[in-house]
N, C-alpha and C positions, 0 to 999 in steps of 0.2 A: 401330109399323112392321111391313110385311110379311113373312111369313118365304118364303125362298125355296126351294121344295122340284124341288130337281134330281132328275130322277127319267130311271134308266137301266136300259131294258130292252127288250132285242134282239126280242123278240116280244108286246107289248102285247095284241095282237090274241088271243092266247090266255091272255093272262093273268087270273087269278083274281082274286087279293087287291091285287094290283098297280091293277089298272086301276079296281077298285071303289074303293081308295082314292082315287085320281085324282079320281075321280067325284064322291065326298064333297067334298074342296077346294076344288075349282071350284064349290061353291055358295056358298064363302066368299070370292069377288075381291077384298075388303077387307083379308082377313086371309091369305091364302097365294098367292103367285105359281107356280105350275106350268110346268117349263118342263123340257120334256123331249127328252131329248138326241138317242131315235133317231130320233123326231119332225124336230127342227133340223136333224140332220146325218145325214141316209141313207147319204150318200157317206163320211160319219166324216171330213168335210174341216173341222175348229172353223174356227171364227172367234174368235182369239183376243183380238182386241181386245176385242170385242162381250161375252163370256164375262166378261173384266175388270170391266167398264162394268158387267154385270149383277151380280158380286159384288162392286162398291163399292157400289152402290144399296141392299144388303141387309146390316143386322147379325145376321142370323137365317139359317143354311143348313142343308138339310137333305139328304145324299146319300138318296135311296128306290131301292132293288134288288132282286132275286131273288137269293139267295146260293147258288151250285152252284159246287162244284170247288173249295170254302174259299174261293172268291175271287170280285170282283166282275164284272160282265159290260167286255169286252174294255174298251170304249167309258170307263168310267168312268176306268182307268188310262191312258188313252189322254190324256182331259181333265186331269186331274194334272197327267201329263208334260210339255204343251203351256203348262198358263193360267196354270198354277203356275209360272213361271219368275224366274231369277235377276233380281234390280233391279227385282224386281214383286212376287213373296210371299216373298222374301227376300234377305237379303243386302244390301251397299248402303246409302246413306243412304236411298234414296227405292223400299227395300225394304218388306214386311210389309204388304203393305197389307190382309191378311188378321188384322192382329196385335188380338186380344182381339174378335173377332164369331165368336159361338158359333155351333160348327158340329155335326153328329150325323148316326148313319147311321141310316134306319130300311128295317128285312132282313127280305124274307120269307124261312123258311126249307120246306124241303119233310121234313126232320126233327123230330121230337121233340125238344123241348128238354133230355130227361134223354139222348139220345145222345151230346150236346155239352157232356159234365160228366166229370172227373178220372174218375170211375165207369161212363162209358157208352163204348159201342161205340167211338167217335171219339175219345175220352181227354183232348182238349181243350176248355175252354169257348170260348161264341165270341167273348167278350171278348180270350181270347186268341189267338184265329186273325183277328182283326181289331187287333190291337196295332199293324201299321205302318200301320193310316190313320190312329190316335193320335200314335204318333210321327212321322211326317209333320204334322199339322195343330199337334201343339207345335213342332215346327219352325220352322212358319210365322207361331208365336204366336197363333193363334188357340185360343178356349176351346174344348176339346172337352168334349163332354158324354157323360155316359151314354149308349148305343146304345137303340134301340126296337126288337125282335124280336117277328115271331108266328112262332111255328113251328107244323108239320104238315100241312103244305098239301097234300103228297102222299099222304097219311094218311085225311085228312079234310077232300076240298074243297066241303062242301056250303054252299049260300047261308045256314047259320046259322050254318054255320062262321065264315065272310065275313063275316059280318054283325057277329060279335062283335066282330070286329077293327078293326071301325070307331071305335066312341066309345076305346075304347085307342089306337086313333093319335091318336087329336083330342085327348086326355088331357093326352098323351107331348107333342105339338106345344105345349098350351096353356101346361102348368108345369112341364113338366122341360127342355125348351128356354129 
């Protein structure tokens, strides 16, 4: 089955690692559905049904973001709040319907990954600045997985930088999902 890589980020058009991965995917239509949110929704108006529809289709999801401000772009909290509702991903007999298809985030970050450690600048890991999309998606019973991070992107945005990052998402997508 297809995995379905929701991918949320308010400026594509300059994105680096973001958009190259996109790039990669789309040469596998077999294997990944790409389906990206500010693309869909300019106006940030969902279509919540359609969003439903799109994740009962899929036992495989993949949130893909730019991670700035500890948190994720507007839009992603936004689709939660909305698709994610009561009598549909939870609650209710004819709740969960997210209940046991594994989901995972995969983060660019523009940090060092030793910043975001008990020891570094930020004090926390991002496992744990990411902990309510965990408890959110146990909530809703579904399996969360391990996160896939590249960090450094503001550091070191060069095309081999990017380029490394590549077969490590396909990796992450292949056998850790």
């Amino acid at each position: 089955m297809k995995t379905l890589v929701i991918v949320i980020h308010p400026d594509m058009k300059s994105s680096l690692v973001n958009k190259r991965w996109i790039e990669e995917l789309n040469k596998f239509p077999d294997k990944y559905r790409v389906h990206q949110l500010y693309e869909v929704y300019p106006d940030e108006n969902i279509d919540i049904l359609a969003e439903q529809k799109l994740i009962k289709e899929h036992d495989r999801i993949v949130f893909q973001f730019p991670y700035y401000w500890f948190n994720c772009p507007s839009l992603l909290k936004k689709w939660l709040d909305v698709v994610l509702t009561h009598g549909w991903a939870y609650g209710s007999k004819s709740g969960y319907q997210m209940a046991g298809k594994k989901i995972a985030l995969a983060i660019s970050l523009g940090v060092e990954a030793h910043e975001l450690s008990s020891s570094g600048i930020y004090k926390y890991s991002l496992e744990e600045l990411t902990r309510p999309f965990e408890l959110s998606f146990d909530y809703i019973k579904a399996d969360y997985r391990p996160l896939f991070a590249y960090y450094g992107i503001e550091y070191n945005s060069s095309a081999d930088w990017i380029e490394k990052s590549v077969p490590l998402y396909l990796d992450f997508l292949d056998y850790q999902l």
